[in-house]
N, C-alpha and C positions, 0 to 999 in steps of 0.2 A: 210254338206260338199258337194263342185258341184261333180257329178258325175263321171264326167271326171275325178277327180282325183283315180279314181280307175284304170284307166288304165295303164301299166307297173309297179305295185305296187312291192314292196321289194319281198312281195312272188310270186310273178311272176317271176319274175329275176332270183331268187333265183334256178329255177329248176335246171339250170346247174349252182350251186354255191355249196350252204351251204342249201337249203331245208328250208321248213316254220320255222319261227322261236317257240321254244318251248313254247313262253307266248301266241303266238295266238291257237297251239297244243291244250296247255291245260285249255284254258282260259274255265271258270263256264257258261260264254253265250257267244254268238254272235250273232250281233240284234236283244237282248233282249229275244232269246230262247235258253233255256239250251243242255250243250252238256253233251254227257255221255263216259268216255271212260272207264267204268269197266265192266267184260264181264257178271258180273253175274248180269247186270241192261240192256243188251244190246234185253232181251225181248224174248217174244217168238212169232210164226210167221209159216204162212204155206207158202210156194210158190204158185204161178202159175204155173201149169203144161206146159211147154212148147212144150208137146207132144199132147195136147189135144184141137181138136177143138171151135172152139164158139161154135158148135153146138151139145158140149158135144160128139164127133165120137173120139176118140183116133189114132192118124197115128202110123203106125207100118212099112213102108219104107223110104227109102231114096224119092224114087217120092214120094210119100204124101206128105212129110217134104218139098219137092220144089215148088210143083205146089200146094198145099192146106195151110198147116200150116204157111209156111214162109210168102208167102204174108200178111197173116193174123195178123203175129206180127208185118213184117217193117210199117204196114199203122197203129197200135197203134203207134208205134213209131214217124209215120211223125202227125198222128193228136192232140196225148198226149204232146211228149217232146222234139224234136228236129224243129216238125214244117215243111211245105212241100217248097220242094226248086223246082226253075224252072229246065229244063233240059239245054242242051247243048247252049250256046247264037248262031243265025247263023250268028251275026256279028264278031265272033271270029278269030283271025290273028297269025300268030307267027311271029316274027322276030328274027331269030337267026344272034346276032350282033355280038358275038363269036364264030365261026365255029371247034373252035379246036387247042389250043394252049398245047405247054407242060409243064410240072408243074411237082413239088414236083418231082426237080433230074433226068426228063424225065419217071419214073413211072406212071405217070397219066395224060391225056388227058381232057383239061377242054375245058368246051363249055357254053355259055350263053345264055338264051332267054326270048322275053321279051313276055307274051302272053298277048292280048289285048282282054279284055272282049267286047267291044263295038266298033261299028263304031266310035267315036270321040278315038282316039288313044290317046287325052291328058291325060286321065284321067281312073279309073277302069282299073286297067293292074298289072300284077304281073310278077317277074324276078325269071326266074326258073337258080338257076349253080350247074353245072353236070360236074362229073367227073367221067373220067370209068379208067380202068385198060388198060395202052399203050399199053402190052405185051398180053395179056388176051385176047382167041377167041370171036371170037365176033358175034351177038350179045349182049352183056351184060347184068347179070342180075343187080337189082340196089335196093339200100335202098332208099325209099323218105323220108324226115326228115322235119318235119311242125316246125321251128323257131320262138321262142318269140325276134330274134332280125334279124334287116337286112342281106342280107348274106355276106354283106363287114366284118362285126363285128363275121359271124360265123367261118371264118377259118382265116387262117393266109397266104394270098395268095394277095401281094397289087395290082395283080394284076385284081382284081373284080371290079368287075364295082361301084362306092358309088352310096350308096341307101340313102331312107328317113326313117323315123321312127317316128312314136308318142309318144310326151311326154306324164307324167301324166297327164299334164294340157290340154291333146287331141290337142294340137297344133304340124304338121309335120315339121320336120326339118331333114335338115344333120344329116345323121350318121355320127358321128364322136369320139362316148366313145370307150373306148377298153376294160375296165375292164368286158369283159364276158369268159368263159371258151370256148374255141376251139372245134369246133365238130373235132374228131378225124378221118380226110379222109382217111388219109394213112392207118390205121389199117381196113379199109374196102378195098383197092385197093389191097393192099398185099396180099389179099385174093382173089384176082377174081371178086371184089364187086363192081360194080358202088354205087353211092352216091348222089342224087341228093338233092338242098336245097332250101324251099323259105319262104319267112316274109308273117308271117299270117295278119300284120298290110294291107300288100299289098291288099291282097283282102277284108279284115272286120276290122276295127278298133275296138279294146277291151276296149269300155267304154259306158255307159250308152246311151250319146246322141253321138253317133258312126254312129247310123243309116243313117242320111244325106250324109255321107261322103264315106258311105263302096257300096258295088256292090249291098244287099239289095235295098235301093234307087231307084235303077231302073228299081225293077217290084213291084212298091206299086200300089196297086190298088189307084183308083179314089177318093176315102177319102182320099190317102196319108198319112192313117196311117195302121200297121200292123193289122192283124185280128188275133183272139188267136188262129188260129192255121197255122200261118203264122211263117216263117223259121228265126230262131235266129241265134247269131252269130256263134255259132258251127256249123250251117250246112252250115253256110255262108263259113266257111275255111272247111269244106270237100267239099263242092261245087268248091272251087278252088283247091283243090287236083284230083279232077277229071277233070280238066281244064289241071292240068299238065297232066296227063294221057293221054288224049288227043293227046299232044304233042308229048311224050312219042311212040303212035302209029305209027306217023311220022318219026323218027329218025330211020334209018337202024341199028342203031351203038348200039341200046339199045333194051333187049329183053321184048316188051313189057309186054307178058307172065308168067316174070319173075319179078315184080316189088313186092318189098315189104313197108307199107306205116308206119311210127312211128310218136310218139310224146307223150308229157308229160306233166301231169297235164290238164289243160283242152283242151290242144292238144291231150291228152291219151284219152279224151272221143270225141275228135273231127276224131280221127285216128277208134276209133271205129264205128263211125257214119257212117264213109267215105265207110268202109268194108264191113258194112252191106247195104248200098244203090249201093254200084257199087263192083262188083262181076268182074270186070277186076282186083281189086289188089287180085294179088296171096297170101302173107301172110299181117296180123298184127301182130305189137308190140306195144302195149300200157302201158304205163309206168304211174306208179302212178296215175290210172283216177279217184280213188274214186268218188265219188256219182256223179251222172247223168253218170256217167263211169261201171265198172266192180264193182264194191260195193255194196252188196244190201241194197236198201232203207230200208226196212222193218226189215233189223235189226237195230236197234238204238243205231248206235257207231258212236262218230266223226260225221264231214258231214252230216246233213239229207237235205230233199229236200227241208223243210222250211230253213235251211239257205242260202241253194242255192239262190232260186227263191227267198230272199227279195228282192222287188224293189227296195232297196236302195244300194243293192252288185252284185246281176246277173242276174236277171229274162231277161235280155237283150239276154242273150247268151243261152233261149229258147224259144220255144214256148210259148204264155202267158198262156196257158189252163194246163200247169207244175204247175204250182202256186196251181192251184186249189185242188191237192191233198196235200201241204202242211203239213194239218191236218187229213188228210184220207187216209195215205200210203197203209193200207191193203185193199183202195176198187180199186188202181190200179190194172187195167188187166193185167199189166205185172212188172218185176222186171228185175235187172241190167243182171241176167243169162240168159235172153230172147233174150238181147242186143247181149250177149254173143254169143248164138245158131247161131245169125242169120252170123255170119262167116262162121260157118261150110258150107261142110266139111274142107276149109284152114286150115292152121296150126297157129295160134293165142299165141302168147306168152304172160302174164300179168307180166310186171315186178314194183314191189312193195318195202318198205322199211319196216324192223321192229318197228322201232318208228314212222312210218307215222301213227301216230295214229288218225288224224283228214282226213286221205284219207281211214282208214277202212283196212290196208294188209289182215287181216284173213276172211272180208266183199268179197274181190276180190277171196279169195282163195276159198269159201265156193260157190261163184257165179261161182265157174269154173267145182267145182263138179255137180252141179244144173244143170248145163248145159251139162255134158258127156253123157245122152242120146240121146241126136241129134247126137253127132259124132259118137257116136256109131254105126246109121243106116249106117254110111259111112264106119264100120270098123275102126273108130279112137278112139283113147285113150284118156282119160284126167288125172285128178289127182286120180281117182278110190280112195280106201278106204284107200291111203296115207295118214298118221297122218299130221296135219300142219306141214311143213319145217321149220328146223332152217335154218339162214340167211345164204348163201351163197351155200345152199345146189343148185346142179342142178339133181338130181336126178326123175326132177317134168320136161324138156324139151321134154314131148308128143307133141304129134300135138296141141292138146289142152293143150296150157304148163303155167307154173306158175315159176316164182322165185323171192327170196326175197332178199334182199343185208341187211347189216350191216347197218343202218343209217337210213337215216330220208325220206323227198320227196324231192328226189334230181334221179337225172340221174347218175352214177358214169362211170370213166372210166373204170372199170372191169364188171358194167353191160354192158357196150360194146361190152367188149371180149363176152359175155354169145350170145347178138347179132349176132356175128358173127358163132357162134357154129349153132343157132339154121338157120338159112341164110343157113349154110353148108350143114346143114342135110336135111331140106324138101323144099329150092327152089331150090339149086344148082346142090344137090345129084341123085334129081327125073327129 
């Protein structure tokens, strides 16, 4: 099968629909390596201390944990599994072609912008729309939302600017389908929330031979091909979520300080990447990341890193030196709770499904307790010796918070509302 056709597949789509389908869930293998989803096969396992130096020194503060420990995990992170991305382009431009129109019954204030990664402005550029609250003091603070479709197709507003979009068959065209579910603006504006949105396609195209055509492309070294521990496409769209941030610094009307960043499925591990390398977003929300996300590898449910990393489905969307642990989970130096820590102290929320059972929910939840001694140094809380949550429970919304919805890997409109709660309580509140 060409490659390419792995981009915008069913279960991609799916996030904000109906969720993976239950025969890929539960299917006996995938690429030819078996999955396990029973608990009492799911193995046994020690962690990696994420309190404890290389050099075997154990940290006991909050500075330790910032100036010693943390560097020391985000650079596993950039030379293991995400891959090292460049910093700020200084060819970079804004053009705000929408300065501020009103919207949605005069409640909300939309603005557009197109940010230009490079001097040739034809091409490498992504379209950030924002919408804040009319009535709402302002500065504003605001949700960023990383989109599996253009943002003509995420809301219901004709008056957006049309975008482009990649097929599966990696060919760009017109957006022009409609059949995707509506991010729900208004239920963040009603609240004080700006909202801002943009197409991941924009900055990295999601398919094997993507590389050509996405912002990667234009810092390949002199071979012009990636080196294995060269930046995939995940860090490629948190590289553009810090691009919007950027922006974001610019604009009077929005509280930089105040920015929180989300997204789902492999946006959920792309939203976590983002939080751990740029410490300007004040919170995360990562929804469904299973593996290479908030799920720990090392246990063996659902997702492992070998079916990630096959060349033949994602090794694209990491570092190629990910691969190499495929078959050697227990001799990585770090695990998904490490990913986790390195948010702290923010307030990090992991939203999961009970039957995602190929993204690992109880994987994400045991990776959130793993990780409560980091926030602890900062005086924050996690799920502490809380039994698993049943579904719908919020009693799990700490700084380091966890919830689980009724259903499969999907985004629902009531995990929304849960969204909005938690926005309320540790960006808006504090």
């Amino acid at each position: 099968m060409n490659s390419k056709r792995f981009y915008l597949t069913i279960a991609t789509l799916l996030v904000y629909s109906l969720g993976f389908s239950q025969q890929q869930k539960l299917a006996d293998t995938v690429a030819g390596i078996p999955v396990n989803y029973k608990e009492d096969k799911a193995g046994t396992y020690t962690l990696p201390d994420p309190l404890t130096l290389n050099n075997g020194k154990k940290v006991t503060s909050a500075d330790g944990w910032m100036k010693k420990r943390r560097p020391e995990i985000l650079n596993m992170y950039q030379e293991i599994q995400f891959g090292k991305a460049p910093g700020k382009p200084d060819a970079m431009a804004f053009n705000v072609f929408d300065k501020g129109t009103p919207v949605f019954n005069g409640t909300a204030i939309r603005k557009q912008v197109t940010v230009y990664f490079t001097k040739d402005t034809s091409d490498h550029k992504m379209d950030l729309l924002i919408y804040l609250p009319a009535n709402a003091p302002k500065p504003a603070p605001l949700l960023l939302n990383i989109s599996f479709v253009p943002n003509c197709l995420s809301v219901g507003d004709s008056g957006v600017k049309k975008g482009f979009m990649w097929t599966k068959e990696g060919k760009k065209v017109s957006a022009t389908q409609t059949a995707f579910r509506k991010f729900e603006v208004e239920k963040f504006i009603t609240n004080g929330i700006g909202v801002a949105l943009v197409y991941y396609g924009d900055i990295e195209p999601d398919f094997a031979g993507g590389l050509p055509y996405g912002i990667r492309s234009q810092y390949l070294g002199a071979s012009g091909k990636p080196a294995p521990e060269d930046w995939g496409a995940i860090a490629a769209w948190a590289w553009g979520l810090s691009r919007a941030m950027d922006y974001f610094e610019t604009d009077k009307d929005i509280n930089a300080k105040k920015i929180a960043v989300t997204g789902a499925s492999r946006l959920g591990k792309t939203v976590l990447w983002t939080g751990a390398q740029d410490q300007r977003f004040a919170m995360v929300i990562a929804s469904i990341s299973g593996e290479g996300g908030a799920a720990l590898s090392r246990r063996n449910f659902g997702e492992t890193i070998g079916h990630i990393t096959d060349p033949a489905r994602y090794l694209y969307q990491f570092a190629a030196n990910y691969h190499d642990y495929s078959n050697r989970v227990d001799q990585l130096p770090m695990d998904a709770h490490m990913l986790v820590s390195l948010i702290a102290p923010r307030p990090l929320l992991l939203q999961t499904g009970n039957t995602d059972f190929w993204s690992d929910p109880r994987g994400e939840y045991l990776s959130a307790r793993a990780a409560e001694p980091v926030y602890k140094l900062f005086g924050k809380t996690g799920p502490g010796d809380h039994d698993f949550p049943a579904p719908g429970d919020t009693s799990l919304l700490n700084p380091l918070g966890y919830y689980m919805h009724e259903g499969g890997h999907a985004v629902l409109p009531t995990d929304l509302d849960v969204f909005v709660t938690f926005i309320k309580k540790y960006l808006i509140a504090n």
